[in-house]
Each structure stands twice: as structure tokens, then as C-alpha cells.
C-alpha positions in Angstrom: 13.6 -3.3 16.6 10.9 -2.3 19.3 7.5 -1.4 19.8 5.6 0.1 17.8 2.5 2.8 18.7 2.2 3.6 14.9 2.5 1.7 12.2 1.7 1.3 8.4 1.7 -2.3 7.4 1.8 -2.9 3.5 0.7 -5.7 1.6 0.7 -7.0 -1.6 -2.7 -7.6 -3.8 -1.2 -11.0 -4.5 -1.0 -11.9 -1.2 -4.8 -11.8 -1.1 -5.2 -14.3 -3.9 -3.7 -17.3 -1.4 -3.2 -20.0 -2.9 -4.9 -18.9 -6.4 -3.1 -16.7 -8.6 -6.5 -14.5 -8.9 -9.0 -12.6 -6.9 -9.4 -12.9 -3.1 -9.3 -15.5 -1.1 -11.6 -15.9 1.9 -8.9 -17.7 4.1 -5.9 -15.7 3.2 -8.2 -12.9 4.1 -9.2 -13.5 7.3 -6.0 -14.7 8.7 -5.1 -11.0 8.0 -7.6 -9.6 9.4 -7.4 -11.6 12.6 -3.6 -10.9 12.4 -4.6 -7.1 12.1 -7.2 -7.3 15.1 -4.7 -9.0 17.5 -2.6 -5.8 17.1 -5.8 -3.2 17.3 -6.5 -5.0 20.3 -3.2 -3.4 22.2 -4.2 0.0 20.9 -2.0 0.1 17.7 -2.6 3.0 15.5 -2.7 0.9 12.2 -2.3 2.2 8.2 -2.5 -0.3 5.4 -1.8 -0.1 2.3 -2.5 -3.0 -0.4 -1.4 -3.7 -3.7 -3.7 -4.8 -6.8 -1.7 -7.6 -8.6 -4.2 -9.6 -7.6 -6.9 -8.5 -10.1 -5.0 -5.7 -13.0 -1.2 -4.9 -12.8 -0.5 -1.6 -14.7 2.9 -3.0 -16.2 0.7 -6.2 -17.6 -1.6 -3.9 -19.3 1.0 -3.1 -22.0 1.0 -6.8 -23.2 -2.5 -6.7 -23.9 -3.2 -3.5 -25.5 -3.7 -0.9 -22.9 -1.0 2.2 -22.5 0.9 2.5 -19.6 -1.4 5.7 -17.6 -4.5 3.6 -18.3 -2.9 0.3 -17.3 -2.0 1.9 -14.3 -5.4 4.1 -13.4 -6.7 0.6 -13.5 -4.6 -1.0 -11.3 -5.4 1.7 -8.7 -8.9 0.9 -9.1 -8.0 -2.9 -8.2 -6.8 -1.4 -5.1 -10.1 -0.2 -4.0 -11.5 -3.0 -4.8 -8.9 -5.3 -2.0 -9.3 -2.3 0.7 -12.6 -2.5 0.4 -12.9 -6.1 0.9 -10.1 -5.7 3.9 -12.5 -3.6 5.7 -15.1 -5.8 5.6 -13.4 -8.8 6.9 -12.0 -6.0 9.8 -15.8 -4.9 10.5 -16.9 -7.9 10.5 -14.6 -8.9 13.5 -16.0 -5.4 15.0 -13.0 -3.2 14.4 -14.2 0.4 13.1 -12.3 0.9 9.7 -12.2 3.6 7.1 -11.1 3.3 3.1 -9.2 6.6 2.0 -8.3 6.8 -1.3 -5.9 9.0 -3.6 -8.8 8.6 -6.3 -12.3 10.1 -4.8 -15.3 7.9 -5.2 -17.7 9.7 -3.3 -20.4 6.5 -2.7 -17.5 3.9 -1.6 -14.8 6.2 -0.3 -13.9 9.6 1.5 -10.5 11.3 -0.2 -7.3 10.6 1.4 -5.9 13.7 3.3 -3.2 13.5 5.7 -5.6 15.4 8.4 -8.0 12.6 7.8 -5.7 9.8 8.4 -4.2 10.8 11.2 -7.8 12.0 13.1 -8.8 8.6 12.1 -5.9 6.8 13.6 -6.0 8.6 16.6 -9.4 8.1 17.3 -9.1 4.4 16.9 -9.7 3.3 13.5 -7.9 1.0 11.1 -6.9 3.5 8.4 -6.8 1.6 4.9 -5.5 3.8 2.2 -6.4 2.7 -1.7 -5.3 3.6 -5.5 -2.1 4.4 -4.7 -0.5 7.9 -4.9 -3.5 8.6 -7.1 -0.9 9.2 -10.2 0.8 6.7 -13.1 4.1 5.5 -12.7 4.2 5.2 -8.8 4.1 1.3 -7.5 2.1 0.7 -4.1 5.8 0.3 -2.5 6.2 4.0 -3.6 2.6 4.9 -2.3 2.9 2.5 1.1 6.2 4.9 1.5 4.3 7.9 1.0 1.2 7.5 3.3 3.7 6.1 5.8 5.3 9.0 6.1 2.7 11.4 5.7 0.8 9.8 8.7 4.1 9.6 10.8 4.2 5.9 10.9 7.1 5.3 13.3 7.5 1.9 11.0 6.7 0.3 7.6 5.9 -3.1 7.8 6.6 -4.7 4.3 4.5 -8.3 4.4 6.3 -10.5 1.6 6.5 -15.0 1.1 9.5 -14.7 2.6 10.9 -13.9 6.1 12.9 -11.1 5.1 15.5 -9.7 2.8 18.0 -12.5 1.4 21.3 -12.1 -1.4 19.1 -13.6 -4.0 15.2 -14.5 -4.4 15.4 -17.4 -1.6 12.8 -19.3 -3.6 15.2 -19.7 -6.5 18.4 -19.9 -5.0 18.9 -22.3 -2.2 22.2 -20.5 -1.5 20.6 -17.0 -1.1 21.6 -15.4 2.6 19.4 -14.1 4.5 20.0 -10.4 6.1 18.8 -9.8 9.7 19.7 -5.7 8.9 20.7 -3.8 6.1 21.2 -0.4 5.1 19.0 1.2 2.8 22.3 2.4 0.7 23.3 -1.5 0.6 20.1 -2.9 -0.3 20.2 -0.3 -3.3 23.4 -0.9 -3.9 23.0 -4.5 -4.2 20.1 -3.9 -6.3 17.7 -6.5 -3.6 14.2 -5.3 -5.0 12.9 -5.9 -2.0 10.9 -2.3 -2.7 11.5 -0.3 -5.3 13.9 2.6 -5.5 11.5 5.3 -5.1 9.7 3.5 -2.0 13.7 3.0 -0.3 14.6 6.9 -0.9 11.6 8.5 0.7 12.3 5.5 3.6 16.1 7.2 3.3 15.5 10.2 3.5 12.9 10.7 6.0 14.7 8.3 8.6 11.5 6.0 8.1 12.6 2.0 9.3 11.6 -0.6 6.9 11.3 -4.4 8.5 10.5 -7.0 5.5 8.6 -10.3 6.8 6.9 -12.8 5.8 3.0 -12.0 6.2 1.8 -15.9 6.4 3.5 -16.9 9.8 1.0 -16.7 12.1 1.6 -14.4 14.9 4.5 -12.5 13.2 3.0 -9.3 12.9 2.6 -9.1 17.0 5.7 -10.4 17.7 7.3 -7.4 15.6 5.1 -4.7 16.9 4.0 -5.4 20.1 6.5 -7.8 22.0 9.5 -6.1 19.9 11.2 -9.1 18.6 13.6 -8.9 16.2 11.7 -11.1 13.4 12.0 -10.6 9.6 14.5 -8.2 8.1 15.1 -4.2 9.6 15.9 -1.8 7.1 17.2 1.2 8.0 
């Protein structure tokens, strides 16, 4: 692990709900966006991607009546609806941020192009791209992937409740291992689901370093990026 001039950190909608199991919460929300600042401060070009779990998951939709494109169309709206609500937490601590999105809505926000991005990175802003690859079927993993690569992110930063990628789901099994690095052939392999298959491929193929951590320690985000210590899990 080192440090990091680029980055695209990607973070779940649920980890926006805190401690509720709904909607946003004001405190979970500003401890990212203060964790987000610290690292704008030293001039990191930053991407974000979030997921919408938080308010409609696409798979969920099934169980109560909706098919599987609409269920998911919705969920991508649920994602505009969290980056929008990230950048105003972010401009409300002063930082200059801009909502692309896969899906245009011309009065909230501008259409996600890879030009776009990139100008906006470069020229300073946090870059926070919504509703996921614009199609069904894709998770936000498989989107966060996407953008990262398409905006030559030299990293993807995968916040999860954990700090990092274990044998088992840590929070079940108290005998689950923790990995400091993994292949992305082993963590298929071994069938981790730390990100989905789709998201770990594109990672594969395009050389693209994944490091898992967990998004509520304070002050991990910097350590990772900025003072290059070896925190969470690296992927690669």
C-alpha cells in the first residue's frame, strides 16, 4: 500500500443509515464527510460512489411485487437521492462537489461522462457519481468498479463494518481469519463476497487495487491514502 493522488472511495447506502436500518443519518453523514474533507485538504483527487440499500434495493423489489428492471431503476434512483445529500454535507464544510449520474436529471444532475469526471477531479472537485451504471442487473460494486476505472483511480477504496476481508463474515464467526492481502483469483476462488464477481473482474483485469476497510474508524481513510499505512485489507 502507498499513497494515493487518485482515488474512488465506495460506500454503501446502508452505511448512511448508522445506526437505523433506514434513510440517512445526520451523524453517520457527517463523519463522512469530515473524513472526506481531511483527505481534499492534501489535494486528493476524490470519486465516490454510494449504494442505495439504504432507501430501495432492486433485489428486495421482487418480494413485494415489483420486476427485477424496475426494482432495480429504483434503486438507482435511491442513489441520487444519498449523493445528493453527500454533497451537501461536503458543501456545507466548503468543499466544491459535483453529482454525475448514469441516469440524466437535468434540474439535480449533469450526465456522467468520463471527460466530465476527470475535468472535475482535476480541477479540484469531489466527484460523486449516482444510479449506478445507469442499466438493471449491475450492483454499485460493479458500477464503483466501472467509474473507478474509467476515471483512472490509481485505487478503490471499498468502506465496509469490518476492517477488511476475513475467511468467513467476522460478525458471525468468531473464528473467521482475517486477510491482510489477497489475490483477486483467491478471494473468487474462495467465494469471499467481499464485492461481487463482476466488480473483482474489471478490478482483475484492469490491474485496479482493491483495499476493503472498515469506513467507521475514524481517521482510516487518511491513514490509507495519505500516510500509506497498510490498514484494512489490499486486494490485488
Amino acid at each position: 500500500m502507498g499513497t494515493y493522488r487518485r482515488i474512488l472511495l465506495k460506500l454503501s447506502g446502508e452505511s448512511l443509515a448508522g445506526e437505523n436500518r433506514y434513510g440517512i443519518n445526520s451523524e453517520a453523514l457527517r463523519l463522512y464527510a469530515t473524513e472526506i474533507k481531511a483527505l481534499w485538504e492534501q489535494k486528493t483527487e476524490i470519486a465516490i460512489v454510494l449504494g442505495g440499500g439504504n432507501i430501495f434495493r432492486g433485489l428486495q423489489g421482487l418480494k413485494k411485487g415489483f420486476d427485477r428492471v424496475q426494482g432495480d431503476q429504483m434503486g438507482m434512483l435511491a442513489t441520487i437521492i444519498n449523493s445528493m445529500a453527500l454533497r451537501s454535507a461536503l458543501e456545507e464544510m466548503g468543499i466544491q462537489s459535483t453529482v454525475l449520474s448514469a441516469i440524466p436529471i437535468e434540474t439535480i444532475c449533469e450526465k456522467m461522462s468520463r471527460q466530465r469526471a476527470v475535468g472535475l477531479l482535476e480541477s479540484g472537485h469531489v466527484v460523486i457519481i449516482a444510479g449506478g451504471t445507469g442499466n438493471p442487473f449491475f450492483t454499485t460494486d460493479s458500477a464503483a468498479a466501472l467509474r473507478a476505472i474509467e476515471t483512472e483511480a490509481e485505487v478503490l477504496l471499498k468502506g465496509t463494518r469490518v476492517d477488511g476481508v476475513y475467511s468467513a463474515d467476522p460478525e458471525k464467526d468468531p473464528s473467521a481469519v482475517k486477510y491482510d492481502q489477497i489475490s483477486f483469483d483467491e478471494a473468487i476462488k474462495k467465494n469471499l463476497r467481499v464485492m461481487d464477481t463482476t466488480a473483482f473482474t474489471l478490478c482483475r483485469e484492469n490491474t485496479l487495487p482493491i483495499i476493503v476497510f472498515n469506513v467507521n474508524e475514524k481517521g482510516v481513510l487518511f491513514d490509507i491514502v495519505v500516510n500509506g499505512k497498510p490498514r484494512g485489507t489490499l486486494v490485488t
